[in-house]
N, C-alpha and C positions, 0 to 999 in steps of 0.2 A: 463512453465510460459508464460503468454498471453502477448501481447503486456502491456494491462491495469495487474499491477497487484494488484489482490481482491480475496478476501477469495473464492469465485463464491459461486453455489447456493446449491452444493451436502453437505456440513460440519452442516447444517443446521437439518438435522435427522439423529436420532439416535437411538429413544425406542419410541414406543408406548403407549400414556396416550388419554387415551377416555378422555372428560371432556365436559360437557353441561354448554357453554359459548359462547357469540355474538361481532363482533367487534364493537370495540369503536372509535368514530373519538376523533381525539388527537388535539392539540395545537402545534406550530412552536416550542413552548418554550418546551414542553415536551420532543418531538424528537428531540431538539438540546442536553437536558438534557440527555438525551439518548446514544446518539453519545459521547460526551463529557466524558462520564462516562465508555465505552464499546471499547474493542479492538476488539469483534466478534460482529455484528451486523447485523439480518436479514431486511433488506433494501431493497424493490423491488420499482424500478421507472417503474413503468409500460405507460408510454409513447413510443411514436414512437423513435425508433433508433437515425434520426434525431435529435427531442427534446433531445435525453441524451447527443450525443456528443455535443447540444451545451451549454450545462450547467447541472449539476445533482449537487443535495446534496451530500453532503461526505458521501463513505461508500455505497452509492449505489448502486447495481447491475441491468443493465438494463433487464427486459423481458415484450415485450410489451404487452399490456391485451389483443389481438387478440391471441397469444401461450401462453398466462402464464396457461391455465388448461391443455392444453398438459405436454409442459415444465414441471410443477409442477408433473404432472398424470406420464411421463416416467421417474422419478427421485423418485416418489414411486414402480414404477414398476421394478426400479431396484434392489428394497432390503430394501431402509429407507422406514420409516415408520415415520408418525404424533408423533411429540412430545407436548408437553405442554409449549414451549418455546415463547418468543415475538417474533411476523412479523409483519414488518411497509410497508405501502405502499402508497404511491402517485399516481396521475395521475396529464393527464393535466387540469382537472375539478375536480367536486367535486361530481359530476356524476358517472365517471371513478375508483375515487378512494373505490368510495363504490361500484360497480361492481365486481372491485375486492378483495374485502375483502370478497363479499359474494360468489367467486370462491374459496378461500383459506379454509372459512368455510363448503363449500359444499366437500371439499376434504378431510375434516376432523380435520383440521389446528383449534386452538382451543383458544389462545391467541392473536388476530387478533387486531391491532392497525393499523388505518389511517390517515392521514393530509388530510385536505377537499381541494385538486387539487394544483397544484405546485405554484401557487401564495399568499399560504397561507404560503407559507417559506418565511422569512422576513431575512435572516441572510445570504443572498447570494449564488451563485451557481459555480460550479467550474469546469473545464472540468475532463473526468473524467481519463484521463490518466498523468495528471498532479502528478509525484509521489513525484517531491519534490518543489509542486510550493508554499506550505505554508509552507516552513520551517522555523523551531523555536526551537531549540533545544543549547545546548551547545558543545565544544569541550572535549577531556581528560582533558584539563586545567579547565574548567569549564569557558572557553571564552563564551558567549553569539554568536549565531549563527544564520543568517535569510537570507533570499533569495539571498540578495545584494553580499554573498557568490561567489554562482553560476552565478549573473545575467549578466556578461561582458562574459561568457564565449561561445564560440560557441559549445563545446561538452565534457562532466562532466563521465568522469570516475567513478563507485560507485563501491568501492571495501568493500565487506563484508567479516569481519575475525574475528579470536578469538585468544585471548592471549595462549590458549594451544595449536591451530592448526599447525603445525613444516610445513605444504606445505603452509600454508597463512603466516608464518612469513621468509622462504624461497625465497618468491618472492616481499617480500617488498624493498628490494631493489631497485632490477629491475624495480620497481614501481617509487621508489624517482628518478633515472636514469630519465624515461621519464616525472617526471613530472616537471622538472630543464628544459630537451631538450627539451619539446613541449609548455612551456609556453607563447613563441612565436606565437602559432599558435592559441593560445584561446582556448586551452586544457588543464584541468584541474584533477585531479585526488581526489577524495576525501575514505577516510575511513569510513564506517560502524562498532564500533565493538560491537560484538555480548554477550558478557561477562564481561560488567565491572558495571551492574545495578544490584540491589535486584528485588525482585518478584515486589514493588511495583514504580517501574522505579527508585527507588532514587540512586543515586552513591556509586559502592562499592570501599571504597578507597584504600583499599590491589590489587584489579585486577586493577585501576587505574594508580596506581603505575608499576603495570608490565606492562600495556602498554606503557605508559607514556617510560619503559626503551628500550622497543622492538622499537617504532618508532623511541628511540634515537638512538640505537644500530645498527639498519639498515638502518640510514640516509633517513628514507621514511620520511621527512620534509612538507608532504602535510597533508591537515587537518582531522583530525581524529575525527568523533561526537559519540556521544551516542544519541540512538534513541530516539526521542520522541515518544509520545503516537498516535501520526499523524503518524510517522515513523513504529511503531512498528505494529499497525493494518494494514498499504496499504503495508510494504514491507517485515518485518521480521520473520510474521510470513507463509510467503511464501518462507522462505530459510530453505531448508531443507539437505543442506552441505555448510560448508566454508572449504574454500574462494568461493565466490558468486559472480560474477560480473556483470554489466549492463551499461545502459549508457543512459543520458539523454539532453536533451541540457538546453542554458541558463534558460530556465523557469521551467525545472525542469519536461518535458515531454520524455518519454520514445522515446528511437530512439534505433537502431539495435536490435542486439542478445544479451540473456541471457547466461553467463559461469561461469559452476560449476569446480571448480577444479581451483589447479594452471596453471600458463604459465613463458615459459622463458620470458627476459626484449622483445628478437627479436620476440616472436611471439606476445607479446601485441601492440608490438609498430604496428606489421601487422596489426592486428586487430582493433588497433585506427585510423590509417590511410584507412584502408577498410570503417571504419564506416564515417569517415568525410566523405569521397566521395561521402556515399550514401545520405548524408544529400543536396548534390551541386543537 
Protein backbone atom coordinates (compact mmCIF):
# COMPACT_ATOMS: atom_id res chain seq x y z
CA UNK A 1 0.00 0.00 0.00
CA UNK A 2 1.53 3.38 -1.41
CA UNK A 3 1.95 6.35 0.49
CA UNK A 4 -1.49 7.74 -1.45
CA UNK A 5 -3.81 5.23 -1.22
CA UNK A 6 -5.91 4.48 -4.73
CA UNK A 7 -7.29 1.93 -6.54
CA UNK A 8 -4.01 2.59 -9.14
CA UNK A 9 -4.14 2.06 -12.83
CA UNK A 10 -3.86 -2.05 -13.20
CA UNK A 11 -7.94 -3.10 -11.71
CA UNK A 12 -9.06 -1.08 -14.70
CA UNK A 13 -8.83 -4.24 -17.43
CA UNK A 14 -9.95 -7.20 -17.48
CA UNK A 15 -11.84 -8.65 -21.03
CA UNK A 16 -11.57 -7.62 -24.23
CA UNK A 17 -14.47 -5.82 -26.09
CA UNK A 18 -13.60 -4.20 -29.58
CA UNK A 19 -16.33 -1.57 -30.05
CA UNK A 20 -16.25 1.39 -32.82
CA UNK A 21 -16.63 4.47 -30.55
CA UNK A 22 -14.77 8.19 -30.19
CA UNK A 23 -14.28 10.18 -26.96
CA UNK A 24 -16.64 12.71 -25.84
CA UNK A 25 -15.64 15.83 -23.85
CA UNK A 26 -17.87 15.89 -20.72
CA UNK A 27 -19.07 18.60 -18.40
CA UNK A 28 -17.59 19.35 -14.55
CA UNK A 29 -21.30 18.27 -13.62
CA UNK A 30 -21.17 14.98 -15.38
CA UNK A 31 -17.77 13.75 -13.82
CA UNK A 32 -18.71 14.98 -10.43
CA UNK A 33 -22.05 12.92 -11.19
CA UNK A 34 -19.75 10.26 -11.81
CA UNK A 35 -17.50 10.36 -8.87
CA UNK A 36 -20.35 10.76 -6.65
CA UNK A 37 -22.07 7.86 -7.79
CA UNK A 38 -18.89 5.18 -8.27
CA UNK A 39 -16.50 3.68 -5.57
CA UNK A 40 -14.09 2.30 -8.76
CA UNK A 41 -13.49 4.96 -11.09
CA UNK A 42 -11.10 5.24 -14.00
CA UNK A 43 -9.78 8.83 -13.52
CA UNK A 44 -6.45 9.83 -15.24
CA UNK A 45 -5.17 13.52 -14.41
CA UNK A 46 -2.77 13.47 -16.94
CA UNK A 47 -0.78 16.69 -15.77
CA UNK A 48 2.57 17.23 -14.63
CA UNK A 49 3.43 15.38 -11.27
CA UNK A 50 3.75 18.77 -9.78
CA UNK A 51 0.11 19.97 -11.05
CA UNK A 52 -1.43 16.80 -9.14
CA UNK A 53 0.33 17.04 -5.91
CA UNK A 54 -0.89 20.40 -5.74
CA UNK A 55 -4.48 19.81 -6.26
CA UNK A 56 -6.40 16.90 -8.34
CA UNK A 57 -9.93 15.98 -8.45
CA UNK A 58 -11.03 13.13 -6.06
CA UNK A 59 -10.47 9.62 -7.24
CA UNK A 60 -7.74 10.58 -9.53
CA UNK A 61 -4.76 8.86 -10.37
CA UNK A 62 -1.76 10.74 -11.65
CA UNK A 63 0.03 9.62 -15.19
CA UNK A 64 1.37 12.46 -17.00
CA UNK A 65 0.47 12.64 -20.96
CA UNK A 66 4.24 12.54 -21.72
CA UNK A 67 4.20 8.32 -20.25
CA UNK A 68 0.45 7.90 -20.30
CA UNK A 69 0.92 5.58 -23.92
CA UNK A 70 3.73 3.87 -22.48
CA UNK A 71 2.33 3.46 -18.95
CA UNK A 72 -1.03 2.50 -20.50
CA UNK A 73 0.97 0.25 -23.52
CA UNK A 74 3.20 -1.86 -20.42
CA UNK A 75 -0.01 -2.42 -18.43
CA UNK A 76 -1.45 -4.08 -21.70
CA UNK A 77 1.60 -5.71 -22.20
CA UNK A 78 1.29 -7.34 -19.28
CA UNK A 79 -1.87 -9.35 -19.75
CA UNK A 80 -5.03 -6.91 -19.47
CA UNK A 81 -6.53 -6.20 -22.28
CA UNK A 82 -9.10 -3.02 -23.58
CA UNK A 83 -12.34 -3.31 -21.91
CA UNK A 84 -15.59 -1.52 -22.87
CA UNK A 85 -15.57 0.40 -19.53
CA UNK A 86 -15.66 4.40 -18.84
CA UNK A 87 -12.03 6.43 -18.67
CA UNK A 88 -12.10 10.08 -17.62
CA UNK A 89 -9.41 12.21 -18.34
CA UNK A 90 -8.14 15.71 -17.67
CA UNK A 91 -5.26 17.82 -18.54
CA UNK A 92 -4.05 21.11 -17.81
CA UNK A 93 -5.73 22.58 -21.00
CA UNK A 94 -8.20 21.55 -23.21
CA UNK A 95 -5.63 20.71 -25.65
CA UNK A 96 -4.02 18.23 -23.37
CA UNK A 97 -6.99 16.62 -22.41
CA UNK A 98 -8.05 15.63 -25.93
CA UNK A 99 -4.47 14.49 -26.71
CA UNK A 100 -5.11 12.25 -24.43
CA UNK A 101 -8.25 10.65 -25.04
CA UNK A 102 -7.05 10.24 -28.57
CA UNK A 103 -3.86 8.07 -26.92
CA UNK A 104 -6.47 5.91 -24.99
CA UNK A 105 -8.52 5.63 -28.30
CA UNK A 106 -5.42 4.74 -30.37
CA UNK A 107 -4.74 1.96 -27.74
CA UNK A 108 -7.83 0.56 -28.27
CA UNK A 109 -9.77 2.12 -24.96
CA UNK A 110 -13.29 2.53 -26.32
CA UNK A 111 -15.46 4.50 -23.85
CA UNK A 112 -13.28 7.47 -23.56
CA UNK A 113 -14.73 10.65 -21.64
CA UNK A 114 -13.00 14.04 -21.12
CA UNK A 115 -13.25 17.42 -19.17
CA UNK A 116 -11.97 20.18 -21.44
CA UNK A 117 -8.41 20.96 -19.03
CA UNK A 118 -8.58 21.31 -15.27
CA UNK A 119 -10.19 24.59 -15.05
CA UNK A 120 -13.21 23.37 -16.33
CA UNK A 121 -13.66 21.52 -12.63
CA UNK A 122 -15.64 24.04 -10.69
CA UNK A 123 -16.19 22.04 -7.53
CA UNK A 124 -12.68 22.27 -5.99
CA UNK A 125 -9.41 20.31 -5.92
CA UNK A 126 -7.95 18.37 -3.17
CA UNK A 127 -4.41 17.03 -2.39
CA UNK A 128 -4.24 13.94 -3.36
CA UNK A 129 -3.05 11.95 -0.38
CA UNK A 130 -5.43 13.56 1.85
CA UNK A 131 -7.31 10.24 2.96
CA UNK A 132 -9.39 11.52 5.56
CA UNK A 133 -9.26 15.18 4.88
CA UNK A 134 -13.17 15.29 3.84
CA UNK A 135 -14.63 13.23 6.32
CA UNK A 136 -18.25 12.77 6.62
CA UNK A 137 -19.42 9.94 7.88
CA UNK A 138 -21.06 8.59 11.23
CA UNK A 139 -20.04 6.69 14.49
CA UNK A 140 -21.51 2.97 15.61
CA UNK A 141 -23.93 5.31 17.49
CA UNK A 142 -24.90 6.82 14.40
CA UNK A 143 -23.07 10.15 15.93
CA UNK A 144 -22.54 12.45 12.81
CA UNK A 145 -18.75 12.65 12.16
CA UNK A 146 -16.48 15.33 10.23
CA UNK A 147 -13.04 16.60 10.10
CA UNK A 148 -13.21 18.76 13.41
CA UNK A 149 -12.85 14.85 14.61
CA UNK A 150 -9.21 14.56 13.72
CA UNK A 151 -8.36 18.30 13.28
CA UNK A 152 -6.46 19.18 16.90
CA UNK A 153 -4.78 16.10 16.56
CA UNK A 154 -1.13 15.91 15.70
CA UNK A 155 -1.11 12.14 14.74
CA UNK A 156 -4.56 9.87 14.21
CA UNK A 157 -4.15 6.18 14.48
CA UNK A 158 -6.62 4.33 11.79
CA UNK A 159 -7.32 1.03 13.04
CA UNK A 160 -9.38 -1.11 10.52
CA UNK A 161 -11.26 -4.31 11.99
CA UNK A 162 -14.29 -6.49 12.04
CA UNK A 163 -16.62 -7.73 14.39
CA UNK A 164 -15.58 -11.48 13.71
CA UNK A 165 -11.79 -10.93 13.47
CA UNK A 166 -10.76 -12.66 17.36
CA UNK A 167 -6.72 -10.81 16.48
CA UNK A 168 -8.48 -7.31 15.78
CA UNK A 169 -10.78 -7.54 18.74
CA UNK A 170 -7.77 -9.06 20.80
CA UNK A 171 -5.78 -6.05 20.62
CA UNK A 172 -8.61 -3.50 21.20
CA UNK A 173 -7.76 -3.24 24.32
CA UNK A 174 -4.26 -2.36 24.14
CA UNK A 175 -5.71 0.14 21.81
CA UNK A 176 -8.07 1.82 24.55
CA UNK A 177 -4.84 1.55 26.97
CA UNK A 178 -2.94 4.03 24.65
CA UNK A 179 -5.44 6.01 23.61
CA UNK A 180 -6.55 7.24 27.44
CA UNK A 181 -2.15 7.44 27.78
CA UNK A 182 -1.27 9.41 24.71
CA UNK A 183 -4.02 11.68 24.71
CA UNK A 184 -1.92 14.11 26.03
CA UNK A 185 0.29 14.12 23.43
CA UNK A 186 -2.18 14.80 20.46
CA UNK A 187 -2.55 11.31 19.74
CA UNK A 188 -5.54 10.00 18.74
CA UNK A 189 -6.79 6.52 17.77
CA UNK A 190 -9.64 6.07 15.72
CA UNK A 191 -11.74 2.83 14.45
CA UNK A 192 -12.58 1.74 10.89
CA UNK A 193 -15.06 -1.13 11.03
CA UNK A 194 -15.11 -3.24 8.22
CA UNK A 195 -18.64 -5.05 8.78
CA UNK A 196 -21.39 -3.36 10.10
CA UNK A 197 -22.87 -1.84 6.45
CA UNK A 198 -25.29 -3.59 3.79
CA UNK A 199 -24.11 -3.77 0.12
CA UNK A 200 -25.56 -0.50 -0.31
CA UNK A 201 -23.56 1.38 2.60
CA UNK A 202 -26.71 1.71 4.90
CA UNK A 203 -26.28 0.40 8.63
CA UNK A 204 -26.61 -3.13 9.66
CA UNK A 205 -28.15 -3.06 12.97
CA UNK A 206 -27.54 -6.72 14.24
CA UNK A 207 -23.40 -6.22 13.37
CA UNK A 208 -24.02 -2.81 15.08
CA UNK A 209 -24.98 -4.00 17.91
CA UNK A 210 -22.04 -6.50 18.12
CA UNK A 211 -19.73 -3.84 17.75
CA UNK A 212 -21.30 -1.54 19.64
CA UNK A 213 -20.76 -4.58 22.66
CA UNK A 214 -17.07 -5.46 21.52
CA UNK A 215 -15.71 -1.79 21.89
CA UNK A 216 -17.71 -1.97 25.17
CA UNK A 217 -16.32 -5.08 26.37
CA UNK A 218 -12.72 -4.19 25.67
CA UNK A 219 -12.87 -0.73 26.90
CA UNK A 220 -11.32 0.57 23.33
CA UNK A 221 -13.51 3.97 24.25
CA UNK A 222 -11.95 5.72 21.12
CA UNK A 223 -14.13 6.39 18.16
CA UNK A 224 -15.28 3.93 15.95
CA UNK A 225 -17.02 5.11 12.29
CA UNK A 226 -18.57 3.31 9.43
CA UNK A 227 -17.20 4.06 6.20
CA UNK A 228 -18.40 6.44 3.99
CA UNK A 229 -18.59 6.22 0.26
CA UNK A 230 -15.31 8.88 0.31
CA UNK A 231 -14.08 6.31 2.83
CA UNK A 232 -14.91 3.07 1.28
CA UNK A 233 -13.45 4.03 -2.42
CA UNK A 234 -9.73 5.86 -1.19
CA UNK A 235 -9.32 3.23 1.84
CA UNK A 236 -11.36 -0.05 2.20
CA UNK A 237 -11.33 -1.14 -0.62
CA UNK A 238 -7.54 -1.37 -0.44
CA UNK A 239 -7.56 -3.64 2.86
CA UNK A 240 -7.26 -6.78 2.06
CA UNK A 241 -6.77 -8.19 5.87
CA UNK A 242 -7.91 -6.97 9.35
CA UNK A 243 -6.92 -5.61 11.51
CA UNK A 244 -5.24 -2.80 8.96
CA UNK A 245 -3.57 -0.13 10.42
CA UNK A 246 -2.07 3.33 9.19
CA UNK A 247 -1.71 6.70 10.38
CA UNK A 248 -2.52 10.10 9.34
CA UNK A 249 -2.14 13.38 10.96
CA UNK A 250 -4.55 16.24 11.71
CA UNK A 251 -5.80 16.91 8.22
CA UNK A 252 -6.16 13.59 7.44
CA UNK A 253 -2.90 12.95 5.29
CA UNK A 254 -1.20 9.93 5.29
CA UNK A 255 2.18 9.87 7.38
CA UNK A 256 4.30 6.53 8.29
CA UNK A 257 3.84 2.85 7.55
CA UNK A 258 0.93 0.59 6.70
CA UNK A 259 0.26 -2.73 9.23
CA UNK A 260 -1.62 -5.72 8.61
CA UNK A 261 -1.96 -7.77 11.37
CA UNK A 262 -2.33 -7.37 15.11
CA UNK A 263 0.25 -5.88 17.77
CA UNK A 264 0.77 -6.09 21.58
CA UNK A 265 -0.47 -2.64 23.53
CA UNK A 266 4.09 -2.26 23.90
CA UNK A 267 4.74 -2.74 20.36
CA UNK A 268 1.98 -0.10 19.09
CA UNK A 269 2.82 2.22 21.62
CA UNK A 270 6.61 1.69 19.75
CA UNK A 271 5.31 2.18 16.77
CA UNK A 272 3.20 5.56 17.53
CA UNK A 273 5.99 6.97 19.23
CA UNK A 274 8.54 5.91 16.08
CA UNK A 275 5.97 7.54 13.89
CA UNK A 276 5.62 10.94 15.88
CA UNK A 277 9.25 11.46 15.69
CA UNK A 278 9.29 11.00 12.16
CA UNK A 279 6.80 13.58 11.74
CA UNK A 280 9.45 16.32 13.97
Amino acid sequence: MKQRISLGVAIILSMILFLTASADEITAEQLKDAIDNSLYLNLFDVRTEEEYEAGAIPMAENIPLETLESTMQDILDSGFSQMGVDVYLYGATAEDSAAAAEIMEKLGFTNVHYLPGSAAWTYGMEEPDLLLGGLDTVDIYGKAVDGSLIADSKLVMVNVWATYCNPCISEMEGLGNLSRKLKDQSVMIVGLVSDCQNSDLSANEGQLQTARLIAESTKADYPHLLPSRAIMRDIMVQVQAVPTTFFVDGRGKMVGSVYVGSRSESDWEEIINSTLSGLE
